[in-house]
VOSEDO-692270 format. One record per residue: residue in three letters; x, y, z of N, C-alpha, C, O in turn. Coordinates in steps of 0.2 Angstrom, whole numbers, padded with zeros to 4 digits, always signed. Layout:
# residues N
AlaXYZXYZXYZXYZ;...
# end
This chain:
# residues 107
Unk+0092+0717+0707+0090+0711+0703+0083+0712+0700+0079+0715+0704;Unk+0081+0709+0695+0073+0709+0691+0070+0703+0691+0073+0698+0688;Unk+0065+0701+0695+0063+0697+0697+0057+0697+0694+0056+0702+0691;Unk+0052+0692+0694+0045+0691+0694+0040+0688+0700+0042+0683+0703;Unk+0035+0691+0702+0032+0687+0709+0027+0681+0708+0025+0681+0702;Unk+0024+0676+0711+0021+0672+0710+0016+0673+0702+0014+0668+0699;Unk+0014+0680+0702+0009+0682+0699+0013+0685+0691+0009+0686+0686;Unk+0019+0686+0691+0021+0686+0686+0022+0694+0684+0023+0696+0678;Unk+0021+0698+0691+0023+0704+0692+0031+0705+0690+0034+0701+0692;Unk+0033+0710+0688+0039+0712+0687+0042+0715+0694+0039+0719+0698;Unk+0049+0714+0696+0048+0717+0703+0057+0719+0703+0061+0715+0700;Unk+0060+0724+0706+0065+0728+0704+0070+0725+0712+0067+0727+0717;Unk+0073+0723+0713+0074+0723+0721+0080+0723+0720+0083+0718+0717;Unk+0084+0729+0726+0089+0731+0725+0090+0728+0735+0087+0725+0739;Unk+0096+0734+0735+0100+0731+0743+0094+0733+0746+0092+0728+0749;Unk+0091+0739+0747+0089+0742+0752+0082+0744+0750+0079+0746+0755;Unk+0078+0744+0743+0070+0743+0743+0068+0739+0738+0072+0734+0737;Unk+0063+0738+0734+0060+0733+0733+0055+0737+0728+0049+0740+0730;Unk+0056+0737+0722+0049+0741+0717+0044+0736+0712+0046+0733+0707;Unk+0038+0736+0715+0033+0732+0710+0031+0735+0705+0027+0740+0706;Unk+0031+0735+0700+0032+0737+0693+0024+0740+0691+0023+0745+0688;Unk+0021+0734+0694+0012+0734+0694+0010+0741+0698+0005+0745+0696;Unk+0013+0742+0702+0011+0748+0707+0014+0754+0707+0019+0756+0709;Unk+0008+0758+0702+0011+0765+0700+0015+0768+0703+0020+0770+0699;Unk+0014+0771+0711+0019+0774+0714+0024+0770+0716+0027+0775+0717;Unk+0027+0766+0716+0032+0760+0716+0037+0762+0709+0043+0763+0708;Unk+0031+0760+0703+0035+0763+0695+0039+0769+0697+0045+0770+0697;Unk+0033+0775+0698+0035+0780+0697+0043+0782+0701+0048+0786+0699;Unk+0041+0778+0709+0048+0780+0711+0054+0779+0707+0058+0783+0706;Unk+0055+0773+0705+0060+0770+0701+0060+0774+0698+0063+0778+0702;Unk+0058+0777+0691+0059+0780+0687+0061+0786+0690+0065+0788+0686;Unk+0059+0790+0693+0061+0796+0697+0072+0797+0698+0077+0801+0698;Unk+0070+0791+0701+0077+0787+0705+0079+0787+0697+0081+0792+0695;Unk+0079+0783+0692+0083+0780+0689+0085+0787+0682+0089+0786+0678;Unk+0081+0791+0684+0080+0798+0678+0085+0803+0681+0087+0807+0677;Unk+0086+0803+0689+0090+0810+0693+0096+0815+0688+0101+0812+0685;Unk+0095+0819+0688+0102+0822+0684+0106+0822+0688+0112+0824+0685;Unk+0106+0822+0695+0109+0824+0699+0116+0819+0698+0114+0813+0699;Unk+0124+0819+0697+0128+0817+0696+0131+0813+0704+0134+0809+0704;Unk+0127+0816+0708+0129+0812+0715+0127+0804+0715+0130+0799+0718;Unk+0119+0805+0711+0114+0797+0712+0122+0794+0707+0124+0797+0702;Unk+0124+0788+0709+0125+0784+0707+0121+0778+0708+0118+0776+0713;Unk+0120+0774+0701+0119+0767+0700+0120+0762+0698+0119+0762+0692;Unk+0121+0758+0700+0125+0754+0696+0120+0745+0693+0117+0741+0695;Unk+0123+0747+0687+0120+0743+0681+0119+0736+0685+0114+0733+0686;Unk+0124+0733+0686+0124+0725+0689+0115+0727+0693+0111+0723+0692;Unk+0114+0729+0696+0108+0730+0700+0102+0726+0697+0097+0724+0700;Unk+0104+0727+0691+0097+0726+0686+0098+0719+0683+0095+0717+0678;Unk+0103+0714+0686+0101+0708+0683+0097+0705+0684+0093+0707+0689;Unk+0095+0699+0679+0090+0696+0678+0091+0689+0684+0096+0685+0685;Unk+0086+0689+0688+0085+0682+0692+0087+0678+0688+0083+0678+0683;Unk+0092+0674+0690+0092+0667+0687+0089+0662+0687+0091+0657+0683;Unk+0084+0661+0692+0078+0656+0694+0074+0656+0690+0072+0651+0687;Unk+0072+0665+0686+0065+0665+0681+0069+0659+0674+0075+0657+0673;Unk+0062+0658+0671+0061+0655+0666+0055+0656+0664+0049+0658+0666;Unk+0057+0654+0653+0051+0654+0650+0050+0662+0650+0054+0667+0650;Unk+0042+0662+0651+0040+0672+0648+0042+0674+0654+0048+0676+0653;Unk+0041+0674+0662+0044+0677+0666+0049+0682+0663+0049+0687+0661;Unk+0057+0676+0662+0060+0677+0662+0061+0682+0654+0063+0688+0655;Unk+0060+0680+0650+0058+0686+0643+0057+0694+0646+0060+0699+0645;Unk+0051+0691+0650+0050+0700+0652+0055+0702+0655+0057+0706+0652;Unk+0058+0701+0661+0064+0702+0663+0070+0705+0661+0072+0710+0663;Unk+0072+0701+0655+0075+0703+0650+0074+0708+0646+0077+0710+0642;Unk+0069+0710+0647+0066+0713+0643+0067+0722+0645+0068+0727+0641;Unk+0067+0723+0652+0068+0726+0657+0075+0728+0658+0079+0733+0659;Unk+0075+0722+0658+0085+0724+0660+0088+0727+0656+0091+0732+0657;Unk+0088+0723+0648+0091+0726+0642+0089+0735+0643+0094+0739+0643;Unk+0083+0737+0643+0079+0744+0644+0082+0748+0648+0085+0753+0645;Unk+0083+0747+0655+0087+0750+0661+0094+0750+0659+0097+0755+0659;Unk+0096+0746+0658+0106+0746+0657+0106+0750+0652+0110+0755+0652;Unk+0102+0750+0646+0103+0756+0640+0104+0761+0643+0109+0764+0643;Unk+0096+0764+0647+0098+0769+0648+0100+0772+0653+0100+0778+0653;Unk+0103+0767+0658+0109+0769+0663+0115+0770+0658+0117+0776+0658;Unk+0117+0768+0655+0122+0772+0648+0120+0777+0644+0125+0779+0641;Unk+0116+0780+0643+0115+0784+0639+0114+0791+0646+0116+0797+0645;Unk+0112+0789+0652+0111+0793+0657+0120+0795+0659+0122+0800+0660;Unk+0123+0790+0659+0132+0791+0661+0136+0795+0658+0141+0798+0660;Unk+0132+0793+0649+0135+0796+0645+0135+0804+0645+0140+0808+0645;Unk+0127+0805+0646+0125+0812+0645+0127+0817+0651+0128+0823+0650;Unk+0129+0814+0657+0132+0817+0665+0139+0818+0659+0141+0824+0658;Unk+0143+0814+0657+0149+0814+0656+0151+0822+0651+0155+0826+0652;Unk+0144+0820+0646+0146+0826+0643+0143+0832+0647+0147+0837+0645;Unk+0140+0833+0651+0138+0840+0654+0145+0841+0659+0149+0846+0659;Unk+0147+0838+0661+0153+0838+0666+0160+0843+0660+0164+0848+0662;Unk+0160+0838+0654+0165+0840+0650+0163+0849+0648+0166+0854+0649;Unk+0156+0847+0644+0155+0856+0645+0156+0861+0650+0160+0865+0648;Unk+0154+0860+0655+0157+0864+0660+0164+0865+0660+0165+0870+0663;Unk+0169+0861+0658+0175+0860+0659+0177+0863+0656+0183+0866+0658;Unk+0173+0863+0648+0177+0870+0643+0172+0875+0645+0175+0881+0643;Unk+0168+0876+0647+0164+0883+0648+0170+0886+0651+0174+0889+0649;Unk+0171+0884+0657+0176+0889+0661+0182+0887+0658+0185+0885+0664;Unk+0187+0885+0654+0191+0887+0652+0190+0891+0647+0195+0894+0645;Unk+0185+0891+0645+0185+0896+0637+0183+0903+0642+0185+0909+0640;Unk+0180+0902+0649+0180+0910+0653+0185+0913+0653+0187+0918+0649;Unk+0191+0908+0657+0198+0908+0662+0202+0913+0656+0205+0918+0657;Unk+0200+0910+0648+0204+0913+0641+0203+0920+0641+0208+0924+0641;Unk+0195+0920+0641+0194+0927+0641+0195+0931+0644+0196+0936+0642;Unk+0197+0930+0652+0197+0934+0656+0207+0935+0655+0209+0941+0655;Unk+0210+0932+0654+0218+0933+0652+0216+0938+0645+0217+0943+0648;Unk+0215+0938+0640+0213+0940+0636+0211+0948+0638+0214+0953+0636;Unk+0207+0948+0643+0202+0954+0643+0210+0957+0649+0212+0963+0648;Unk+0212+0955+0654+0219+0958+0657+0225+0959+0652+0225+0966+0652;Unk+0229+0956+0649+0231+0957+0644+0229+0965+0641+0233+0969+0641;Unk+0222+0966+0636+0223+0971+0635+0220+0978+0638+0219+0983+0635;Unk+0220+0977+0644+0220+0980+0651+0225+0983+0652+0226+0989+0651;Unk+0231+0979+0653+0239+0981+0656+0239+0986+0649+0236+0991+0651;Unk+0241+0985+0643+0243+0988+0638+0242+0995+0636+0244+0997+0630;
# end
């Protein structure tokens, strides 16, 4: 969920940590976490809703945040998806060649 703290800090808080927006290392992890190419990290977009409590600008920035994040947790899905599929034809266009390259072997 994307919250705001008394102070109007932006603040990320998921199951299990809690990121202040204000506090570099804190940014920096999230975005680390949230950029991984790694196909294992799963994320899930719901994560990122907006607190329902906020209101007014609070709530603006938040949204503002959330819109940004779900984007680009879509465009991060989208891009695993296609590296996945490439891979998919890489080795089938090998498996080709390599029938290919047996075929005029035997002959």
């Amino acid at each position: 969920m994307i919250t705001c703290g008394s102070d109007g800090k932006v603040i990320v808080q998921l199951e299990e940590e809690s990121f202040d927006l204000s506090a570099s290392d804190q940014y920096a992890d999230l975005l680390l976490w949230l950029t991984s190419p790694d196909e294992r990290v799963q994320i899930d977009e719901s994560d990122f809703e907006v607190d329902e409590t906020l209101d007014g600008n609070n709530r603006a920035k938040a949204e503002r945040y959330s819109d940004f994040i779900s984007a680009f947790l879509k465009r991060r899905k989208d891009k695993l998806s296609e590296s996945r599929a490439l891979t998919a034809e890489k080795r089938e266009e090998s498996i080709k060649e390599f029938i290919e390259y047996l075929r005029q072997e035997s002959e």
